[in-house]
C-alpha positions as a printed Julia matrix, in Angstrom:
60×3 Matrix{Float64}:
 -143.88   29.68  -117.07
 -141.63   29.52  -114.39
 -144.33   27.43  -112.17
 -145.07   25.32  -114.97
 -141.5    24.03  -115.63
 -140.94   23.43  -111.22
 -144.22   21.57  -111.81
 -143.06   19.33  -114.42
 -139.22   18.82  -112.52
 -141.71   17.82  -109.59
 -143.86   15.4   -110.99
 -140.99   13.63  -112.92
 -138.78   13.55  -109.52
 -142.16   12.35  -107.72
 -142.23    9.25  -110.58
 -139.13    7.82  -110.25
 -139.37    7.89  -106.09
 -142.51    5.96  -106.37
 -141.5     3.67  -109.14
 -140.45    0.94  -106.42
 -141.27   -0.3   -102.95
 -140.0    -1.96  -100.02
 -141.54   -5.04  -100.36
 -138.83   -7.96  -100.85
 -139.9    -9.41  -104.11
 -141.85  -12.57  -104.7
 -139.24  -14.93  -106.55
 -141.3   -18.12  -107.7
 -138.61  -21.71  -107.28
 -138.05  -23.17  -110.24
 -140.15  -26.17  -111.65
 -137.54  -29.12  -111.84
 -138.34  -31.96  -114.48
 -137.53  -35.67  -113.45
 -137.56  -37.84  -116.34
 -138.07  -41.6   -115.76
 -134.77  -43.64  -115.59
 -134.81  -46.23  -117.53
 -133.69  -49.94  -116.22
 -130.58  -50.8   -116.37
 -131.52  -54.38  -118.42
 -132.62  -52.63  -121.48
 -128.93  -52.35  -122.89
 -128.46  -56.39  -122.06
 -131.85  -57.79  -123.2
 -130.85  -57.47  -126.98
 -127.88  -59.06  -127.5
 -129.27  -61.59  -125.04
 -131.97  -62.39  -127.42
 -129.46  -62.42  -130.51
 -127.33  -65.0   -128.34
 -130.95  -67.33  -127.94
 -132.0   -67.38  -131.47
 -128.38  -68.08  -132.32
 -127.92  -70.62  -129.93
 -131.62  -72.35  -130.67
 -130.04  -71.91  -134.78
 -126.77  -73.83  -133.79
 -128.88  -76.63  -131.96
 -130.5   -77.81  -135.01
C-alpha cells in the first residue's frame, strides 16, 4: 500500500514538472483595422448645394 501511495505522490509531482517548457512563447501581433477616412468636402458639399438651388430660386 505503502508503494502504491509513493507511486501516486510521484506521478502527480512528475505532472506538474512537465506541465511547461522553456520555450519562450509564440505571441501572435495584433491585427490592426484601418478604416477609410473620409474627405474632408463631404461636410461642405451639402449646404453648398442648398446655397445653389437657393441662389438659382432667388434668380428667378
Amino acid at each position: 500500500m505503502k508503494k502504491l501511495v509513493l507511486a501516486a505522490a510521484l506521478t502527480a509531482a512528475a505532472s506538474t514538472a512537465f506541465a511547461g517548457n522553456m520555450a519562450e512563447p509564440v505571441i501572435e501581433a495584433p491585427v490592426i483595422v484601418e478604416e477609410a477616412s473620409s474627405s474632408s468636402a463631404g461636410g461642405v458639399l451639402v449646404p453648398l448645394v442648398i446655397l445653389a438651388v437657393i441662389a438659382a430660386i432667388a434668380a428667378d
